[in-house]
Biopython code that builds the backbone (N, CA, C, O; Angstrom):
import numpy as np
from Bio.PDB.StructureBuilder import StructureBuilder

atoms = [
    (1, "UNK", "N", (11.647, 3.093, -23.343)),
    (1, "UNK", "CA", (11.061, 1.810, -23.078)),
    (1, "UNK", "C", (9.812, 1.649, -23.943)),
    (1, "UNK", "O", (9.059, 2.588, -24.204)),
    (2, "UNK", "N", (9.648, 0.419, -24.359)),
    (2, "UNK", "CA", (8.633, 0.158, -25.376)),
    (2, "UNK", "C", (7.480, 0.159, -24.452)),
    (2, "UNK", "O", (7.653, 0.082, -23.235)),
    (3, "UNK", "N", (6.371, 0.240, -24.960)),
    (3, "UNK", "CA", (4.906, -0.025, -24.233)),
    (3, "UNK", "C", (4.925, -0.968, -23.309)),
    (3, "UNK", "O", (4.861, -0.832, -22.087)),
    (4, "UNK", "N", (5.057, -2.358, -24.223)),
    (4, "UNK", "CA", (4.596, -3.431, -23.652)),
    (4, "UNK", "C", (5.672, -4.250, -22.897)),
    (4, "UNK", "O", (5.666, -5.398, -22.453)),
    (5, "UNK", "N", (6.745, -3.106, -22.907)),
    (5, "UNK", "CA", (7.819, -3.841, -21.469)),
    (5, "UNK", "C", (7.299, -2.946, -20.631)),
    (5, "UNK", "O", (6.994, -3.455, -19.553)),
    (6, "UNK", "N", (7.062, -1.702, -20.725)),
    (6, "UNK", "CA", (6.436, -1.044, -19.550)),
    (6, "UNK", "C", (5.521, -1.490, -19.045)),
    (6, "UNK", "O", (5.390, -0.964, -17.940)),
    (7, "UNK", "N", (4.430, -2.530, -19.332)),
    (7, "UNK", "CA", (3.285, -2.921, -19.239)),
    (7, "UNK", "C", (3.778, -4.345, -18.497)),
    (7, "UNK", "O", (2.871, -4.865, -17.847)),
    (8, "UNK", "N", (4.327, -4.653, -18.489)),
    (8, "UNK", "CA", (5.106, -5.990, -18.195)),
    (8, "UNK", "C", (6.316, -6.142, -17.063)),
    (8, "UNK", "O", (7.014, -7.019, -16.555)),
    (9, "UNK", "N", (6.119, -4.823, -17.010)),
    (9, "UNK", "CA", (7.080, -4.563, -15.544)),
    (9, "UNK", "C", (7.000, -3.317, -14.758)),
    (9, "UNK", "O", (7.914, -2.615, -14.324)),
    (10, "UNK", "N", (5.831, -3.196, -14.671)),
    (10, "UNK", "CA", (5.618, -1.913, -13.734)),
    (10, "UNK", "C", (4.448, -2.825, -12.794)),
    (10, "UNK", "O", (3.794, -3.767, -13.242)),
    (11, "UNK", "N", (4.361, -2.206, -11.175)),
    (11, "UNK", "CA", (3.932, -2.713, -10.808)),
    (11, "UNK", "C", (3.218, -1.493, -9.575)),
    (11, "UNK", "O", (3.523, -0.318, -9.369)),
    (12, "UNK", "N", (2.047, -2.492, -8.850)),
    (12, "UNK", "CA", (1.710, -0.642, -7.805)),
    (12, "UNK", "C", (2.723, -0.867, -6.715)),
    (12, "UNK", "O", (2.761, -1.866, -5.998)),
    (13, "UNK", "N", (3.486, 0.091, -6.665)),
    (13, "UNK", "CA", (4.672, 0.371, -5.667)),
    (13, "UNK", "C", (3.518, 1.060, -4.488)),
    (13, "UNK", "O", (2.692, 1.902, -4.840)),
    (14, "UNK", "N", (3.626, 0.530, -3.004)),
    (14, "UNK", "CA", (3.291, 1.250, -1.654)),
    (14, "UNK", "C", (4.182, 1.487, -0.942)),
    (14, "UNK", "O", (3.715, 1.798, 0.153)),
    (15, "UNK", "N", (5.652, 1.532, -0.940)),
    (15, "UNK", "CA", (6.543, 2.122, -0.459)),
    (15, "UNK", "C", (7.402, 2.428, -1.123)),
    (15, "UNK", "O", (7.908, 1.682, -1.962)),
    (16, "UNK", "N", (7.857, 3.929, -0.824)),
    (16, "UNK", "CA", (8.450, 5.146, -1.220)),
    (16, "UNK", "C", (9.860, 5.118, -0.614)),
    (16, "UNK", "O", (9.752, 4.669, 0.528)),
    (17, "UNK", "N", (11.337, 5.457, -0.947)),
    (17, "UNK", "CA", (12.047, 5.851, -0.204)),
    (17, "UNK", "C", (11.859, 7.239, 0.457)),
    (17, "UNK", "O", (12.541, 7.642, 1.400)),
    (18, "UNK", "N", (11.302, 7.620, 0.125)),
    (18, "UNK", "CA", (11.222, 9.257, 0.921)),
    (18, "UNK", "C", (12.484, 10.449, -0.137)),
    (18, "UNK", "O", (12.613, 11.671, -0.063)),
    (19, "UNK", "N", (13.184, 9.476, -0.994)),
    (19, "UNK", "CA", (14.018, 10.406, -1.651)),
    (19, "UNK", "C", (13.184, 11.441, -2.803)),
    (19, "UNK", "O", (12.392, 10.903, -3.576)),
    (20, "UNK", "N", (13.429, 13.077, -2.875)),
    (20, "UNK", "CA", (12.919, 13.637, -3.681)),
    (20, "UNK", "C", (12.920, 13.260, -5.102)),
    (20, "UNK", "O", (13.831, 12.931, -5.862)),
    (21, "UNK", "N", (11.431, 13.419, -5.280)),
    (21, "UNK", "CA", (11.595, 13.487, -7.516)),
    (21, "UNK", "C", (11.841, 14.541, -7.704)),
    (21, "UNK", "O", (11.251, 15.525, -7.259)),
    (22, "UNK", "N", (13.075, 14.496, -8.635)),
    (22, "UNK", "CA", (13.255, 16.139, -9.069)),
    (22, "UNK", "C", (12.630, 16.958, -9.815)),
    (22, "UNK", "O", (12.322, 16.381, -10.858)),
    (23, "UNK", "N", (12.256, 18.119, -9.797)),
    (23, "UNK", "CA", (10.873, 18.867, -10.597)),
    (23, "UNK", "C", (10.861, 18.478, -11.893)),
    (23, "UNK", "O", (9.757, 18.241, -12.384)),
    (24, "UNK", "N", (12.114, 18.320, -12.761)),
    (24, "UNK", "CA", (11.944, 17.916, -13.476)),
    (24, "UNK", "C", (11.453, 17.022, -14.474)),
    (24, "UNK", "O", (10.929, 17.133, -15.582)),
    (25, "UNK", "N", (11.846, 15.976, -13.607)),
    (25, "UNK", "CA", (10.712, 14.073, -13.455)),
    (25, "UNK", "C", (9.569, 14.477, -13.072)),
    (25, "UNK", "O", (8.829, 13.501, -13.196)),
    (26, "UNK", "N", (9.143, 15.108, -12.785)),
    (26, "UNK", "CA", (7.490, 15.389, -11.930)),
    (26, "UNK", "C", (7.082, 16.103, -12.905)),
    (26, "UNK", "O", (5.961, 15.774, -13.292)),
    (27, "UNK", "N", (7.623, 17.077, -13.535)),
    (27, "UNK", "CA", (7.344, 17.765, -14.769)),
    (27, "UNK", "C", (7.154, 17.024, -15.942)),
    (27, "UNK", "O", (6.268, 17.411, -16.703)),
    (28, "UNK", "N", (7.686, 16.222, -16.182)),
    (28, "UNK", "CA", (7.608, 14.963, -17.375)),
    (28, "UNK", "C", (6.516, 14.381, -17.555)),
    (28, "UNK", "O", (5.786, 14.299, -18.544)),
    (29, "UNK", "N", (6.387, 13.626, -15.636)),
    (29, "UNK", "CA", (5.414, 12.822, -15.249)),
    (29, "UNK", "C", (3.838, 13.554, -15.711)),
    (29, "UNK", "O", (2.907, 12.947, -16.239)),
    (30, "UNK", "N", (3.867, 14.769, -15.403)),
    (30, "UNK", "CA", (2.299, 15.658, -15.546)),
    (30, "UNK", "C", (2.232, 15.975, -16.937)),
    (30, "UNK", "O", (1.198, 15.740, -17.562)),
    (31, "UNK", "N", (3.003, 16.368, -17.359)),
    (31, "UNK", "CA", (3.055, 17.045, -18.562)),
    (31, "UNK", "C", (2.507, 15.314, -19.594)),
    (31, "UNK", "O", (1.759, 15.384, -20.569)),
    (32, "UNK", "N", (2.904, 14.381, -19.234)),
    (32, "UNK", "CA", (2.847, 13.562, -20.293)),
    (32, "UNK", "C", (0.831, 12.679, -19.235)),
    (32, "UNK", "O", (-0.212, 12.341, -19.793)),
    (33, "UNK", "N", (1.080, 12.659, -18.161)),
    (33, "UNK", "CA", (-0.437, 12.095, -17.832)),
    (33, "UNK", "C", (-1.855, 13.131, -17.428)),
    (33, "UNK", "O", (-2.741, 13.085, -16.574)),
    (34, "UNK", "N", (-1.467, 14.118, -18.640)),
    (34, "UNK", "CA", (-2.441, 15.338, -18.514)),
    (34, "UNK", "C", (-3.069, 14.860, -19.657)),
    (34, "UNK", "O", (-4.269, 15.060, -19.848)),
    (35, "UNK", "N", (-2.209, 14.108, -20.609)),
    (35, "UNK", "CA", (-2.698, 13.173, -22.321)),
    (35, "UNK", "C", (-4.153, 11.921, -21.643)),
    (35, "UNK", "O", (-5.145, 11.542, -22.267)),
    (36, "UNK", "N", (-3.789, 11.614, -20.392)),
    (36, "UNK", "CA", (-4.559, 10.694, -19.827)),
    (36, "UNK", "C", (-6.167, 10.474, -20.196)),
    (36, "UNK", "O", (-6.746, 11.445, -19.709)),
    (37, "UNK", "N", (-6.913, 9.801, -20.705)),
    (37, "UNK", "CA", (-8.551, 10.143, -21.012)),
    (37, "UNK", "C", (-9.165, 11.031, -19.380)),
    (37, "UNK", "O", (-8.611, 11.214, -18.296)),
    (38, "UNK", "N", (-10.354, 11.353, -19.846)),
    (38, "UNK", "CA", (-11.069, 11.852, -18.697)),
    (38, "UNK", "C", (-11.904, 12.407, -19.081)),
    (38, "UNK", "O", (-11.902, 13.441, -19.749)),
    (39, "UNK", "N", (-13.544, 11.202, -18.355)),
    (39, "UNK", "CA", (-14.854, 11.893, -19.022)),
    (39, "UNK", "C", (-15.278, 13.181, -18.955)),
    (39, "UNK", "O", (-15.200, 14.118, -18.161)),
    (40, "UNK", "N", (-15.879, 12.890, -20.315)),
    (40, "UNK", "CA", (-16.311, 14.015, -21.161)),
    (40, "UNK", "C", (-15.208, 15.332, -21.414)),
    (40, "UNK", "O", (-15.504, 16.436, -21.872)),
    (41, "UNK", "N", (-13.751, 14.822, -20.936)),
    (41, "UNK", "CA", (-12.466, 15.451, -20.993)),
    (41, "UNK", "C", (-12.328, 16.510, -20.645)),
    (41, "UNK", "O", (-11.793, 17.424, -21.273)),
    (42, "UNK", "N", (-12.947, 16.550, -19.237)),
    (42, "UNK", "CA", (-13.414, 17.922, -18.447)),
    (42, "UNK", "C", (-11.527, 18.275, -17.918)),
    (42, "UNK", "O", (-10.909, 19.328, -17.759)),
    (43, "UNK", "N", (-11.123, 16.772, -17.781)),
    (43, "UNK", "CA", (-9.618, 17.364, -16.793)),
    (43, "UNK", "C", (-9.810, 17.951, -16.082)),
    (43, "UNK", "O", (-9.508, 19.145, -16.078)),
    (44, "UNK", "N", (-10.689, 17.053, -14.727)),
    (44, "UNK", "CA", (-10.912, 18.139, -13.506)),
    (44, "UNK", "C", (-10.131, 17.753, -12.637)),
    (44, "UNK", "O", (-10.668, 18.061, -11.573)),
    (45, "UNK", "N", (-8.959, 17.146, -12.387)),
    (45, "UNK", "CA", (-7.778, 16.476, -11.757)),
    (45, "UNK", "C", (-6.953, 17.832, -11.099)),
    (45, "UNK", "O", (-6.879, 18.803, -11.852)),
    (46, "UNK", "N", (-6.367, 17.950, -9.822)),
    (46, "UNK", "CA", (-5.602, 18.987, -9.925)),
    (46, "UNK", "C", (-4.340, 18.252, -9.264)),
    (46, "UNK", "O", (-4.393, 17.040, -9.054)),
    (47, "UNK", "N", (-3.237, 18.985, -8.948)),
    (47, "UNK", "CA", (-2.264, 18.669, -8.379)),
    (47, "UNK", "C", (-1.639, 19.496, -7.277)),
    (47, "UNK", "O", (-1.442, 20.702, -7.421)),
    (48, "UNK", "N", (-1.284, 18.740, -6.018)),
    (48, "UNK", "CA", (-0.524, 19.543, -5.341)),
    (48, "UNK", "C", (0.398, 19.057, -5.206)),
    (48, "UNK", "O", (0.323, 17.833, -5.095)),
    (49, "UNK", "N", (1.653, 19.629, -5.143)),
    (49, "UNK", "CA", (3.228, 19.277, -5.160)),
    (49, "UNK", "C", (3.257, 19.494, -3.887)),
    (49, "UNK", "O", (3.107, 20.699, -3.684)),
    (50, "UNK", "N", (3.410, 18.747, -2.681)),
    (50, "UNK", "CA", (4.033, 19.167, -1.267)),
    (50, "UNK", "C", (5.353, 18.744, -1.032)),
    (50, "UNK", "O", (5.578, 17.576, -1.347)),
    (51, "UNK", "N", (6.171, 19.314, -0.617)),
    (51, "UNK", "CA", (7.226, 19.340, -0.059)),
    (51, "UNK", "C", (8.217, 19.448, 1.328)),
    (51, "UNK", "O", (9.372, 19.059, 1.501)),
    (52, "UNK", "N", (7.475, 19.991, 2.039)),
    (52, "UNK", "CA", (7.558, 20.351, 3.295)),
    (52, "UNK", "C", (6.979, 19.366, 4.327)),
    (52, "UNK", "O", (5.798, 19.500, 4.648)),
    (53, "UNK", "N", (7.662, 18.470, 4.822)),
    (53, "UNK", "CA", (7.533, 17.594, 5.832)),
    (53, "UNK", "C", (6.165, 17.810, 6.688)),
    (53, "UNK", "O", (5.120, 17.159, 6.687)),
    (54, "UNK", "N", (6.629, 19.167, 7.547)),
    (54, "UNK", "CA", (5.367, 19.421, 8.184)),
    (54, "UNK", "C", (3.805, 19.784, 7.387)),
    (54, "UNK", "O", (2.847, 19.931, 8.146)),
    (55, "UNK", "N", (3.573, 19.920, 5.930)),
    (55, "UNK", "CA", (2.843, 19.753, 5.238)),
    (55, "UNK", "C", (2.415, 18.910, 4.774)),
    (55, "UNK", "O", (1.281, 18.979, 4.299)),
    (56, "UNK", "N", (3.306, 17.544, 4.715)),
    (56, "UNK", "CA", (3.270, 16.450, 4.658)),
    (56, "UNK", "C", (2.506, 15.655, 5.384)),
    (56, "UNK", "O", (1.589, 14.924, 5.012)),
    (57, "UNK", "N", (3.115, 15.915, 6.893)),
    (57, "UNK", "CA", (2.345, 15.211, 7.403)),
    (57, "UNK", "C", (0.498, 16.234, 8.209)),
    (57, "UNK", "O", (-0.397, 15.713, 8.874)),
    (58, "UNK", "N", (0.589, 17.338, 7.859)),
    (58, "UNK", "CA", (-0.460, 18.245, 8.148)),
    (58, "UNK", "C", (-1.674, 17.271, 6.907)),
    (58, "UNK", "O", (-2.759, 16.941, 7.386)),
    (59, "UNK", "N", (-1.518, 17.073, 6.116)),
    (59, "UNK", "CA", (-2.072, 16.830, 5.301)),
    (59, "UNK", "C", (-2.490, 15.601, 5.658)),
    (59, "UNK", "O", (-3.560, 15.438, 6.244)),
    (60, "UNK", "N", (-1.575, 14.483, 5.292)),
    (60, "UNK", "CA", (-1.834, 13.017, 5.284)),
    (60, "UNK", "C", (-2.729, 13.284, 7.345)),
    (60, "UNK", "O", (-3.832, 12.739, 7.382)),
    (61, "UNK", "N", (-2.540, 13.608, 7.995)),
    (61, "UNK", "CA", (-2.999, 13.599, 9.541)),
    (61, "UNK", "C", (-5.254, 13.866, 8.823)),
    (61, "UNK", "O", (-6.243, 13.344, 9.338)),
    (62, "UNK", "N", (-5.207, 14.836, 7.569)),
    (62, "UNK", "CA", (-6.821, 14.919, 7.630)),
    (62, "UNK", "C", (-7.380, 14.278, 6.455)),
    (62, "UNK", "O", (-8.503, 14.567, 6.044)),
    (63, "UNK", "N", (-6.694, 13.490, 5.948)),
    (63, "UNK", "CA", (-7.356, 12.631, 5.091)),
    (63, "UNK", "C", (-7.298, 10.964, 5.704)),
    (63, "UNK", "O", (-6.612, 10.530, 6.629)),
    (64, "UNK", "N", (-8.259, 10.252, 4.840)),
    (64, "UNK", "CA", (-9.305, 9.258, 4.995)),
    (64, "UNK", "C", (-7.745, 8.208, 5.316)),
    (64, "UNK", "O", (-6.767, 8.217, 4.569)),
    (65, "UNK", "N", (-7.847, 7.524, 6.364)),
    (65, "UNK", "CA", (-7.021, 6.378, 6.246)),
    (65, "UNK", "C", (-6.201, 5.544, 5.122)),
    (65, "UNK", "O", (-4.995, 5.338, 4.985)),
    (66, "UNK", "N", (-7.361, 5.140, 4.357)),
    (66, "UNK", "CA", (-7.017, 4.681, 3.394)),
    (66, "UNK", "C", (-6.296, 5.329, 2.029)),
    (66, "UNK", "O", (-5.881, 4.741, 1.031)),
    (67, "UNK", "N", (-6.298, 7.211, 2.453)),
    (67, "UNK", "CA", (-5.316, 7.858, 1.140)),
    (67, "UNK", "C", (-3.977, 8.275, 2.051)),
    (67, "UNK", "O", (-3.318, 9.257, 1.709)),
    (68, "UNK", "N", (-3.675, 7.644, 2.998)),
    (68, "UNK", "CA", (-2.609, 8.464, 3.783)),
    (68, "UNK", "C", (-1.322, 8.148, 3.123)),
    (68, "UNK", "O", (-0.350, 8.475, 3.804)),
    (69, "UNK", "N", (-1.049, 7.598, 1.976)),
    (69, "UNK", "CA", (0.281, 7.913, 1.627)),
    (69, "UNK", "C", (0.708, 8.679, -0.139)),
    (69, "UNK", "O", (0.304, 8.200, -1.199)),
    (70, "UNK", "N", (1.153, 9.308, -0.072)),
    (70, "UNK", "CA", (1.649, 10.134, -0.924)),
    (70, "UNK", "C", (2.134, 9.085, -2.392)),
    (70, "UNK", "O", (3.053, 8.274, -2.275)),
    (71, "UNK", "N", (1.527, 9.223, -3.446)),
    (71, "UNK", "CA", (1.489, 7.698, -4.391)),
    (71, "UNK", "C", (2.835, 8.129, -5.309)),
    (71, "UNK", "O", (2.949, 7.343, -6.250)),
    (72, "UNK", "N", (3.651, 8.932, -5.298)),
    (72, "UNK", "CA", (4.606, 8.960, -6.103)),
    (72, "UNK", "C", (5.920, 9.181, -5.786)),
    (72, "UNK", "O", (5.977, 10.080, -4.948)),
    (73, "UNK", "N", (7.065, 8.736, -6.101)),
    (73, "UNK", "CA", (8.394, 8.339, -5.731)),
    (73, "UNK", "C", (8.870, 7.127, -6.017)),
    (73, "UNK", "O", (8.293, 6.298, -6.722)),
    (74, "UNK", "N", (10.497, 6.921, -5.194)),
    (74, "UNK", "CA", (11.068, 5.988, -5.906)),
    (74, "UNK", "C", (11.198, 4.724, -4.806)),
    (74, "UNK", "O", (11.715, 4.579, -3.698)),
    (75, "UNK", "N", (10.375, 3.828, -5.819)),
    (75, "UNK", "CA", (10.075, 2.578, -4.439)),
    (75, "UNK", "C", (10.934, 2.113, -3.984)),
    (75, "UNK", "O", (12.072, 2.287, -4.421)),
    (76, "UNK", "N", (10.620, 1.274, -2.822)),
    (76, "UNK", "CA", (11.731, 0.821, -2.010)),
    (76, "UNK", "C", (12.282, -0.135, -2.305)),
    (76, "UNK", "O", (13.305, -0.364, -1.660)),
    (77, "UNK", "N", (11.885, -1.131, -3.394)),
    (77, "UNK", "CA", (12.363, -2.111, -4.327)),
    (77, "UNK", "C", (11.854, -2.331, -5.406)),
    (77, "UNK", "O", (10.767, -1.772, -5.555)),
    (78, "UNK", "N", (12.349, -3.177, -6.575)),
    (78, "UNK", "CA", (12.202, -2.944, -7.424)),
    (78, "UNK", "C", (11.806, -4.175, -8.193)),
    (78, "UNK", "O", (12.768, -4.875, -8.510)),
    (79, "UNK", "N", (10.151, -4.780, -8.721)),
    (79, "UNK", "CA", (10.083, -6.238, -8.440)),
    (79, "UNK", "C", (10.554, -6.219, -9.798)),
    (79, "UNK", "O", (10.345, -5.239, -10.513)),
    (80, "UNK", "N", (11.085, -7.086, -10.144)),
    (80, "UNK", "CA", (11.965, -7.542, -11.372)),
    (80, "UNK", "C", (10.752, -8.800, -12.239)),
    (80, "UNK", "O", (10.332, -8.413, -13.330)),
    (81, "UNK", "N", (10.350, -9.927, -11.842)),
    (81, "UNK", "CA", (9.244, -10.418, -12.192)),
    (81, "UNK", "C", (7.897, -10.161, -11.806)),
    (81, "UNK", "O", (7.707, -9.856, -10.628)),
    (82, "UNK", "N", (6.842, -10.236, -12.655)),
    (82, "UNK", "CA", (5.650, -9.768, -11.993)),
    (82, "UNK", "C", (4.797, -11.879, -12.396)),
    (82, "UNK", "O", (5.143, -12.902, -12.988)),
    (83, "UNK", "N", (3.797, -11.448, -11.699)),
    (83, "UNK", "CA", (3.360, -12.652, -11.445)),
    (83, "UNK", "C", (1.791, -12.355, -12.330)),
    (83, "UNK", "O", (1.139, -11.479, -11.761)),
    (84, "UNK", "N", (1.245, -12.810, -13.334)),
    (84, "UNK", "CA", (0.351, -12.712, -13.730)),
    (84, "UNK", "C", (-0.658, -13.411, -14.584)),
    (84, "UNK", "O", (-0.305, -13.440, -15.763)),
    (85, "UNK", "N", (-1.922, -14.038, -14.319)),
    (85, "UNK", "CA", (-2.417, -15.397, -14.632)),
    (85, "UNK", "C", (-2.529, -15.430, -15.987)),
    (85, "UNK", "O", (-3.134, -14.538, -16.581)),
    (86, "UNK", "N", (-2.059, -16.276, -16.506)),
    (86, "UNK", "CA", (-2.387, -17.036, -18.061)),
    (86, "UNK", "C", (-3.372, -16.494, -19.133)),
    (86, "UNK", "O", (-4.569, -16.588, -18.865)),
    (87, "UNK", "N", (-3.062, -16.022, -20.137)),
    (87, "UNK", "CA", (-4.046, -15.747, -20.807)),
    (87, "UNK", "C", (-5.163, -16.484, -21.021)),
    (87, "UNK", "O", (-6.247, -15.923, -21.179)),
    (88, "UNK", "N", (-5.061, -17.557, -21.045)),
    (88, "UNK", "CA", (-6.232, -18.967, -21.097)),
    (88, "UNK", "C", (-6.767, -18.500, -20.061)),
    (88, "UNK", "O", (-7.600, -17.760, -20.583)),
    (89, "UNK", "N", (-6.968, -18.333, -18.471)),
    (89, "UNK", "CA", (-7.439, -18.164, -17.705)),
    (89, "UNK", "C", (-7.919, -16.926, -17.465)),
    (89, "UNK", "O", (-8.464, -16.683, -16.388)),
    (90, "UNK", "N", (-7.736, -15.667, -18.756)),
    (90, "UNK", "CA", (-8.917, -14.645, -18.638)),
    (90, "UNK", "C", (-9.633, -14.579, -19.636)),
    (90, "UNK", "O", (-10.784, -14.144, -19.664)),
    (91, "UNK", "N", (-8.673, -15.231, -21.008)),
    (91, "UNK", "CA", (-9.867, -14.434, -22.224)),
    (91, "UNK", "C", (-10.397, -15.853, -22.781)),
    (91, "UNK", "O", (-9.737, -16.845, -23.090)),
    (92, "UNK", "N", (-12.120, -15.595, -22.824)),
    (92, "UNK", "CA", (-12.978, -16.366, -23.614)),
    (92, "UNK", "C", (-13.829, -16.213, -24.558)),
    (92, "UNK", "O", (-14.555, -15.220, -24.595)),
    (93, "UNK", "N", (-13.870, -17.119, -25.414)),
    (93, "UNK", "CA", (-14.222, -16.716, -26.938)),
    (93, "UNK", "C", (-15.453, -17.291, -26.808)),
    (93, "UNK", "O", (-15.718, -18.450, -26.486)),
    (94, "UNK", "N", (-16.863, -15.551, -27.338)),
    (94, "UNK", "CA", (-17.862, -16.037, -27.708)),
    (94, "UNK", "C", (-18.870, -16.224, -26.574)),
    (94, "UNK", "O", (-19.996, -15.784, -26.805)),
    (95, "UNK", "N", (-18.688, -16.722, -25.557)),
    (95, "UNK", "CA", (-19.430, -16.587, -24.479)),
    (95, "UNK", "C", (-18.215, -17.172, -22.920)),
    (95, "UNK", "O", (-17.187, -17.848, -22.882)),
    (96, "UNK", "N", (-19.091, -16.434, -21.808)),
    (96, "UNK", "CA", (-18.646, -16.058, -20.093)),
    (96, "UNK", "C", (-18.116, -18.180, -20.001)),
    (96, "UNK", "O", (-18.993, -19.013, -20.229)),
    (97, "UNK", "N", (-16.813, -18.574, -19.690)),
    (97, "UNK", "CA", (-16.599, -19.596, -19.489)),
    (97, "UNK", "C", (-16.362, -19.909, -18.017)),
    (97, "UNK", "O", (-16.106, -21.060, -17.664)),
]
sb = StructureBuilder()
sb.init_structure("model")
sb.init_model(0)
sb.init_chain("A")
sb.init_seg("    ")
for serial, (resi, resn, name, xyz) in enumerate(atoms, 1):
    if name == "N":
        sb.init_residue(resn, " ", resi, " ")
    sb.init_atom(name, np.array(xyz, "f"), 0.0, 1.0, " ", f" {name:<3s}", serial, name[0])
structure = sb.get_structure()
């Protein structure tokens, strides 16, 4: 996929089917957003792979409300158009319009 269809049709997915990514895809996924910037390019990011239901939810039970769901998998639909305002209506030339 080219950039700017990826850019043009990806969207933030908040629901997951619960179906596994296979290590492999997850392997792809890290291996290629480890390239990601990060000040002063310390790469202090880590990862935990959980798998285990009851770890699953051991986990999501002691974190902050607002991180309780696990951000990667395969969403539960798939938006086909994205909705996004006009270029006229963000970029201005020269000075704040």
């Amino acid at each position: 996929m080219e950039l700017y269809e990826v850019m043009r049709s990806t969207f933030a997915c908040r629901e997951f089917t619960g179906e596994a990514v296979p290590d492999e895809v997850l392997h792809r996924i890290v291996d290629n957003a480890r390239f990601a910037p990060s000040g002063g390019n310390r790469q202090g990011w880590r990862i935990i792979h959980v798998t285990r239901d009851e770890d699953k939810r051991a986990l999501v039970a002691s974190m902050d409300r607002d991180l309780e769901r696990v951000g990667l998998g395969r969403p539960v639909r798939q938006l086909s158009r994205l909705r996004r305002k006009p270029v006229e209506d963000i970029l201005s030339r020269d000075r704040w319009a």
